[in-house]
C-alpha positions as CSV (number, residue, x, y, z in Angstrom):
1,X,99.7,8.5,46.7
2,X,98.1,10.2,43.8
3,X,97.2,7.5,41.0
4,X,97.5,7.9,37.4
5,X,94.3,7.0,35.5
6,X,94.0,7.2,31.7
7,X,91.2,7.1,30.1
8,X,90.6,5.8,26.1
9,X,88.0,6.8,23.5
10,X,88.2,5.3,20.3
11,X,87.6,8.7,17.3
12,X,84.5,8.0,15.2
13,X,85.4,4.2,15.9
14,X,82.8,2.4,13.8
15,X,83.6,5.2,10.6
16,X,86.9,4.2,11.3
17,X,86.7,0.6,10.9
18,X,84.8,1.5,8.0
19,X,87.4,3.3,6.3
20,X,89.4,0.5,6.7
21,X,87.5,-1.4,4.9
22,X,86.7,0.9,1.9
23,X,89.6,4.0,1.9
24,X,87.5,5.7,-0.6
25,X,85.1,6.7,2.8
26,X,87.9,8.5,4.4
27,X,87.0,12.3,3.9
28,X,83.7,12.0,2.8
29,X,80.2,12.6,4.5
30,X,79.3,9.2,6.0
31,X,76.6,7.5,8.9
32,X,77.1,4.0,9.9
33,X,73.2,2.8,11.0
34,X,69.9,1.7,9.7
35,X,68.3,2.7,6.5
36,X,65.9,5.9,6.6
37,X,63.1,4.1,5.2
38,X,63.1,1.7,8.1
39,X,63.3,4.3,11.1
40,X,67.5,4.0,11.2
41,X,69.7,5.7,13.3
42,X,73.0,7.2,13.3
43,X,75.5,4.6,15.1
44,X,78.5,7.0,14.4
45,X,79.4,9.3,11.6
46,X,82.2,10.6,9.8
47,X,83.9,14.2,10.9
48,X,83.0,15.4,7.9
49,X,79.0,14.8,8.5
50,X,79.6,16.6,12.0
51,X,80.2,19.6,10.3
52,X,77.1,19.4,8.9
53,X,75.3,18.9,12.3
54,X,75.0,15.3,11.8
55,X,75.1,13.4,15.1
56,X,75.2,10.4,16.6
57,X,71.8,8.7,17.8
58,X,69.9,11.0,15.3
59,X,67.1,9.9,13.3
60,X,68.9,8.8,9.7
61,X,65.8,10.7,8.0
62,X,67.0,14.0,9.9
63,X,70.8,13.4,8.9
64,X,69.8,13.0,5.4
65,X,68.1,16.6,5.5
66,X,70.8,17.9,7.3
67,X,73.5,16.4,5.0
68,X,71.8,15.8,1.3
69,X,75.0,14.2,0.0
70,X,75.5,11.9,3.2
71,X,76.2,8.3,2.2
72,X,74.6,5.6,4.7
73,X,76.9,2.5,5.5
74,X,75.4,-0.4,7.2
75,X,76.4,-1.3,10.5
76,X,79.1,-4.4,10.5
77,X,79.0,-5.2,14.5
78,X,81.3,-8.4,14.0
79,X,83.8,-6.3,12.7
80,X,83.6,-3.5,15.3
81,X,83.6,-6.2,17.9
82,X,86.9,-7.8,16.8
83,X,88.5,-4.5,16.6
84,X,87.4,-3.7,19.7
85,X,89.1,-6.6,21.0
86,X,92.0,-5.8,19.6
87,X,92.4,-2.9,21.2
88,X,92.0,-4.1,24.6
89,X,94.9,-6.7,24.1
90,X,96.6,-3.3,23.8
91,X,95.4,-2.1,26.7
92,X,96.0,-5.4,29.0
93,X,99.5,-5.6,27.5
94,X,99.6,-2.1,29.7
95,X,98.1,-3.5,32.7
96,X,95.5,-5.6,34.0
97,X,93.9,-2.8,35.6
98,X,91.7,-2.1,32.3
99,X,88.1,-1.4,32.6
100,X,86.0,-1.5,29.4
101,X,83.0,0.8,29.5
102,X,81.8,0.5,26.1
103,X,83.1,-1.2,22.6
104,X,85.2,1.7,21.8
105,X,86.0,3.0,25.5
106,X,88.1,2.3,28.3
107,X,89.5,3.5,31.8
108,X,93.5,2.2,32.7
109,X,95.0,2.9,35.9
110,X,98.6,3.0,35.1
111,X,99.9,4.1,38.7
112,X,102.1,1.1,39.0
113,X,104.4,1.9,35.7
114,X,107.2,3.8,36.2
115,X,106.6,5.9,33.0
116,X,104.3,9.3,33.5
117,X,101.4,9.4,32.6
118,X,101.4,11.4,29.6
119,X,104.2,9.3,28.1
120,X,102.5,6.1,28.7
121,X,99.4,7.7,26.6
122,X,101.7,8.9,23.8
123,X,103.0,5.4,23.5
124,X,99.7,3.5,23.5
125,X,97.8,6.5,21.0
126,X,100.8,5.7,18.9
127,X,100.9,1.6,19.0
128,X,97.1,1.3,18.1
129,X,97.5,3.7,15.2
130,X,100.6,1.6,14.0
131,X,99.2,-1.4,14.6
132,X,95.4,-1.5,13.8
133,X,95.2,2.0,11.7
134,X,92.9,3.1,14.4
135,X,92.5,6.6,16.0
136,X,91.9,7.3,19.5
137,X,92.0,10.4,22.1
138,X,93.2,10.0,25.8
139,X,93.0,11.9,29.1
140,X,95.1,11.5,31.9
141,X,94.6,12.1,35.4
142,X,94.6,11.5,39.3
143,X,90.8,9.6,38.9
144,X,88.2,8.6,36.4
145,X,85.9,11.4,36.7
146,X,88.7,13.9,35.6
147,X,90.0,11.4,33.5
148,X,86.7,11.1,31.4
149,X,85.9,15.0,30.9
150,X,89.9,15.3,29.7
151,X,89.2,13.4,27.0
152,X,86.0,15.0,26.1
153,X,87.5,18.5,26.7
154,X,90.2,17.3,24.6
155,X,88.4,16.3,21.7
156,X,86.4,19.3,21.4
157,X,89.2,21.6,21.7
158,X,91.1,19.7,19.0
159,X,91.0,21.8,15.7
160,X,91.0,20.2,11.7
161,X,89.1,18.3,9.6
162,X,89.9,14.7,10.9
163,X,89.8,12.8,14.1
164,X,90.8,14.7,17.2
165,X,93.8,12.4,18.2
166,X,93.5,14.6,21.4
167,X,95.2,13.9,24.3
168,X,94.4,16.0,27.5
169,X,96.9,15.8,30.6
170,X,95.5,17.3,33.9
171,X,98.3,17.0,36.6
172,X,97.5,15.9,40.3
173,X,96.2,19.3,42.2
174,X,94.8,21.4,39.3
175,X,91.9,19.1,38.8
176,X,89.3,21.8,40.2
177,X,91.1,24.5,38.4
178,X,90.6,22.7,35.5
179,X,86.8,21.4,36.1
180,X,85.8,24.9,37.0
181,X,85.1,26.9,33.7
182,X,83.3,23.9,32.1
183,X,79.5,23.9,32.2
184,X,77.7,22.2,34.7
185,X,76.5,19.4,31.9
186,X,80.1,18.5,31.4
187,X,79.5,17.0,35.4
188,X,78.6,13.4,35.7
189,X,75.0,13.0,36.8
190,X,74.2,16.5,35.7
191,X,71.8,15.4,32.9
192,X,69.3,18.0,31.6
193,X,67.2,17.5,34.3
194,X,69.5,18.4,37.0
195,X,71.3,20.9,34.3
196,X,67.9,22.9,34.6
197,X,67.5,22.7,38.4
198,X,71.0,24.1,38.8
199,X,70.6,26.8,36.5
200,X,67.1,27.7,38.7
201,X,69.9,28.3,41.6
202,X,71.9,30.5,39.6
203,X,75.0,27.8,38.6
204,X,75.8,27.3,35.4
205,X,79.6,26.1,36.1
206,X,81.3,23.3,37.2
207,X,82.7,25.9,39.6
208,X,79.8,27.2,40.7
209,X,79.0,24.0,42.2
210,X,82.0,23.4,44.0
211,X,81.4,26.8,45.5
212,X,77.7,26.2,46.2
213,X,77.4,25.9,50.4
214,X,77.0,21.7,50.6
215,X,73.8,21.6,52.8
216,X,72.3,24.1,49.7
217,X,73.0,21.0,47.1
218,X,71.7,18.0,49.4
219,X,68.3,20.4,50.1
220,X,67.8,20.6,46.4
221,X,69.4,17.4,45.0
222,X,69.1,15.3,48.2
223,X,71.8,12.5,49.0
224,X,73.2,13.2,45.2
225,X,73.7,16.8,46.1
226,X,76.9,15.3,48.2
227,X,78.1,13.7,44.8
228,X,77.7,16.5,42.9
229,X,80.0,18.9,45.7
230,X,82.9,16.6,45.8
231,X,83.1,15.5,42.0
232,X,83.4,19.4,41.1
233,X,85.7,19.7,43.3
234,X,87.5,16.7,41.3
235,X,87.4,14.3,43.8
236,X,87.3,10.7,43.0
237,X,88.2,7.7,44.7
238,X,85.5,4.9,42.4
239,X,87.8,2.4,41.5
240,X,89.1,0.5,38.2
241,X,86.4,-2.5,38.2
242,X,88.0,-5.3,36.2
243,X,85.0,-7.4,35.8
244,X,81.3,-6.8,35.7
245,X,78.6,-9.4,36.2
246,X,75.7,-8.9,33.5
247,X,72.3,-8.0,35.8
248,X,69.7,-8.6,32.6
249,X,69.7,-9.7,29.0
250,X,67.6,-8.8,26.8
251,X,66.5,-8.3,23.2
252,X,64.4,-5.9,21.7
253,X,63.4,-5.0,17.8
254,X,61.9,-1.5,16.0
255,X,59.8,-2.1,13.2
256,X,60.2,-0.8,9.9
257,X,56.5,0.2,9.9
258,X,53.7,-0.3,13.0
259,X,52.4,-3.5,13.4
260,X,48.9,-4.2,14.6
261,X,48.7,-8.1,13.4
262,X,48.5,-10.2,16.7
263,X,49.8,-13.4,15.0
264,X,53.3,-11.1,13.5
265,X,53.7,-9.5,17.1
266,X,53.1,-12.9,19.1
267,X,55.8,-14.0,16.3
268,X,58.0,-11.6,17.5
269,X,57.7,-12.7,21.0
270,X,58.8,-15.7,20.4
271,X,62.0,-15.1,18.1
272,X,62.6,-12.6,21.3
273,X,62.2,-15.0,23.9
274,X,64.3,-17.5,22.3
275,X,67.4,-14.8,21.5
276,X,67.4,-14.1,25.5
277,X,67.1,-18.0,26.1
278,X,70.5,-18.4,23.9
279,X,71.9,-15.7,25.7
280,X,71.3,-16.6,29.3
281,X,72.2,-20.8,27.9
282,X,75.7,-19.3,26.5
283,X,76.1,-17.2,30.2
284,X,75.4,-20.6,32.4
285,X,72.6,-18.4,34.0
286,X,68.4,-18.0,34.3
287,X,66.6,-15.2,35.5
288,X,63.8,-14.4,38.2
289,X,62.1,-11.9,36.2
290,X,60.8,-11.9,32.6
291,X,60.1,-8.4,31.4
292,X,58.2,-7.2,28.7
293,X,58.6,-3.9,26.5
294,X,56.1,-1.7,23.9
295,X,56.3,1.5,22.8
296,X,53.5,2.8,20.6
297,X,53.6,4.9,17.7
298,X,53.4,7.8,19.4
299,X,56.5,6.7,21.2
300,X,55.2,6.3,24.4
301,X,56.7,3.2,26.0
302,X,55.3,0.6,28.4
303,X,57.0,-1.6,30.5
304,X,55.7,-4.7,32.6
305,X,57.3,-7.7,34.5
306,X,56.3,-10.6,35.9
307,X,58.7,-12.6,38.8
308,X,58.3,-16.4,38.3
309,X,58.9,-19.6,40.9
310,X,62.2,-21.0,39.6
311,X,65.3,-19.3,37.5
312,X,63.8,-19.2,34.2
313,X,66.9,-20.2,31.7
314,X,65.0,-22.5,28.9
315,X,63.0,-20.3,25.9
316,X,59.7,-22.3,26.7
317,X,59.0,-20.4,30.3
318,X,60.4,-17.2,29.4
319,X,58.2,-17.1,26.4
320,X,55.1,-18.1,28.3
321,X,55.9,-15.1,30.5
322,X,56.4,-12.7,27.9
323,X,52.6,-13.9,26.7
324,X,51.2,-13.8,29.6
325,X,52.2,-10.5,30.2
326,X,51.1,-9.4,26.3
327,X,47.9,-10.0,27.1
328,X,47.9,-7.8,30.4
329,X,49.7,-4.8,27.9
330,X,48.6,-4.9,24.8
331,X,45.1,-3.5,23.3
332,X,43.8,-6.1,20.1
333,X,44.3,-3.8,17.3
334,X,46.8,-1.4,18.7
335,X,49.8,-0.5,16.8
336,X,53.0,-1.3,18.1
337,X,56.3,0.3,17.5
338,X,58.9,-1.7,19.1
339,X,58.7,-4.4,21.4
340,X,61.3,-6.3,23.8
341,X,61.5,-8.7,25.8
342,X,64.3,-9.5,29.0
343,X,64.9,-11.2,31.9
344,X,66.9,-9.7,34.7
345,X,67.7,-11.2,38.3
346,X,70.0,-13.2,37.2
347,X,71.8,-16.1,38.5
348,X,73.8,-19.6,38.5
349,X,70.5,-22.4,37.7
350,X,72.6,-25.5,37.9
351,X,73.1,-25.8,41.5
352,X,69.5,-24.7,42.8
353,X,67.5,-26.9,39.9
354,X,68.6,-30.3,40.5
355,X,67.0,-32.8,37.7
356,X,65.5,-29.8,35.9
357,X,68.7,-28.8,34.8
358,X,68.5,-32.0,32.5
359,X,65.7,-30.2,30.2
360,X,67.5,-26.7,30.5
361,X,70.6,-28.6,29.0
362,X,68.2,-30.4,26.2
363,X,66.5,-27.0,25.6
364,X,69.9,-25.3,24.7
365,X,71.1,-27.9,22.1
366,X,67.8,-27.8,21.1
367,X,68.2,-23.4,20.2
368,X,72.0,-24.2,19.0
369,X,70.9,-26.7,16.0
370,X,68.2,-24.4,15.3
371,X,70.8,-21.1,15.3
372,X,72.9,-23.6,13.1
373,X,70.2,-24.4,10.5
374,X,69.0,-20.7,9.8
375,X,73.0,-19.9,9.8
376,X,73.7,-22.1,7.1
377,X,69.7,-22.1,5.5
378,X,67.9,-19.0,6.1
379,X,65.7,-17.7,9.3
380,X,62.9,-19.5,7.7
381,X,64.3,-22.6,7.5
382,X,62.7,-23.6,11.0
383,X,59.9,-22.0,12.5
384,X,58.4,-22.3,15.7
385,X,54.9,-24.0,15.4
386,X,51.8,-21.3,16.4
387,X,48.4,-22.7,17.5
388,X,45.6,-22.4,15.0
């Protein structure tokens, strides 16, 4: 039996939870993301900047050329958060057969109802626009894969000055028909890579692919080339996945200008080690690896890791770590960009530690207070001691 998937993308979501907040936004050339000055980036941006070429993920300094007038908002994640969540109670009122893929994006398989398909998305575009003031675009078909390029095909066809509101109905048996004009890009797992290989063979379609001889693809593209010739052919059997287990946390910060001090980047560690500790203490988990990220000015980016004994769950040992591996890395003197740091194999401590989990209990109250006193005092109100 053919299913019925829908899948939801939330317009310009972050512009529009803006707007919300200050009507005055709502036509005008905005960017929600960091300040020029300190290396910010576009989060999202108003339909108006896009027709200036603004774009998402686009160096704020770039969107200001592009768009002189462009007014830069600064990112409010709580808020996009909670209206995220909203959103999903939506969906879940639907069916529990939601899977979130982003804040402001989700797959719904809505086989079971006895409504079609198209209905059901009318309905549910129309609640969350009632109900939360909040625009989204929706495509509907017999899997994710077709599902997802519905809604971008959608979108883009949609015409006017505002969000697209686009919904995009493919019907169970047409989903090659439909797949075949689009460019190869529009594909998942074609990235520009692949895009450029595939144009080397003379296919610049989706259909081209699905009419490229099999053993062709898998000689060129090896055991993905067998991906690539069923999903342009629209097949897709992946399933909704309810729940997904977290596989690293991790935390990672840009400066506004290149630092070279070693006492400031050690600093930074720290403040880094301890944000992953927090994270892994609210999670129940530790981690087996502690990894270690710096990207020089030139943007070239280095990563290192280093496995340890024991699940490492308390800030003190995934801070030593992080050191440690600092001193392998980094060059005295050199300037740094960004550095992160993360911790990834993770996994349930308690049961595998047995008294140590005593000081990995201690060690989060210990981060909580502190996160309490720089809530309610400052960041500087406690700071970690430093060796002279």
């Amino acid at each position: 039996m053919s299913r019925t998937i829908l899948h939801l993308d939330l317009d310009a979501f972050f512009c529009a939870v803006e707007e919300l907040r200050d009507p005055a936004l709502r036509g005008k050339a905005f960017a929600v993301g960091g300040q020029p000055e300190t290396r910010g980036v576009v989060a999202s941006c108003s339909y108006a900047a896009r027709r200036h070429g603004v774009r998402s993920a686009m160096p704020m300094s770039r969107a200001l050329r592009l768009c002189p007038g462009l007014l830069v908002v600064r990112p409010r994640h709580g808020a996009y958060h909670e209206a995220s969540q909203q959103v999903m109670e939506r969906l879940h009122a639907l069916t529990e057969l939601v899977e979130q893929i982003s804040i402001d994006e989700a797959f719904l398989d809505v086989t079971a109802l006895p409504e079609p398909g198209e209905a059901i998305a009318r309905r549910l575009q129309a609640r969350i626009r009632a109900e939360l003031e909040l625009p989204c675009s929706l495509g509907v078909a017999s899997n994710k894969l077709v599902a997802k390029i519905a809604t971008d095909v959608g979108k883009a066809s949609a015409r006017g000055d505002g969000p697209p509101s686009a919904i995009l109905v493919v019907p169970p048996g047409s989903e090659a028909a439909f797949l075949a004009p689009l460019p190869a890009r529009a594909l998942w797992g074609v990235g520009p890579s692949t895009a450029e290989r595939l144009a080397a063979l003379g296919i610049a379609t989706i259909g081209d692919i699905a009419a490229a001889p099999e053993a062709e693809l898998v000689r060129a593209f090896g055991k993905n080339g067998y991906a690539l010739h069923r999903h342009a052919q629209g097949l897709d059997d992946s399933p909704i996945v309810t729940f997904h287990e977290a596989k690293s946390m991790s935390r990672e910060v840009t400066y506004a200008r290149d630092v070279s001090d070693e006492r400031a980047l050690r600093r930074t560690l720290d403040e880094l080690a301890d944000d992953v500790a927090q994270q892994l203490h609210a999670a129940g988990k530790g981690g087996l690896t502690v990894k270690l990220k710096l990207r020089w000015p030139d943007f070239t980016t280095l990563t290192r890791q280093e496995s340890l004994p024991e699940p490492a769950c308390d800030a003190a040992a995934i801070r030593a770590a992080a050191h440690r591996l600092f001193d392998k890395t980094w060059e005295r003197g050199k300037a740094v960009r960004l550095i992160g740091v993360g911790v990834s194999g993770l996994m349930d401590p308690l049961h595998q530690l047995g008294l140590w989990d005593r000081d990995w209990q201690r060690e989060g109250r210990i981060l909580e207070a502190v996160r309490e006193l720089q809530k309610r005092y400052g960041a500087d109100v406690v700071r970690r001691g430093a060796p002279e």
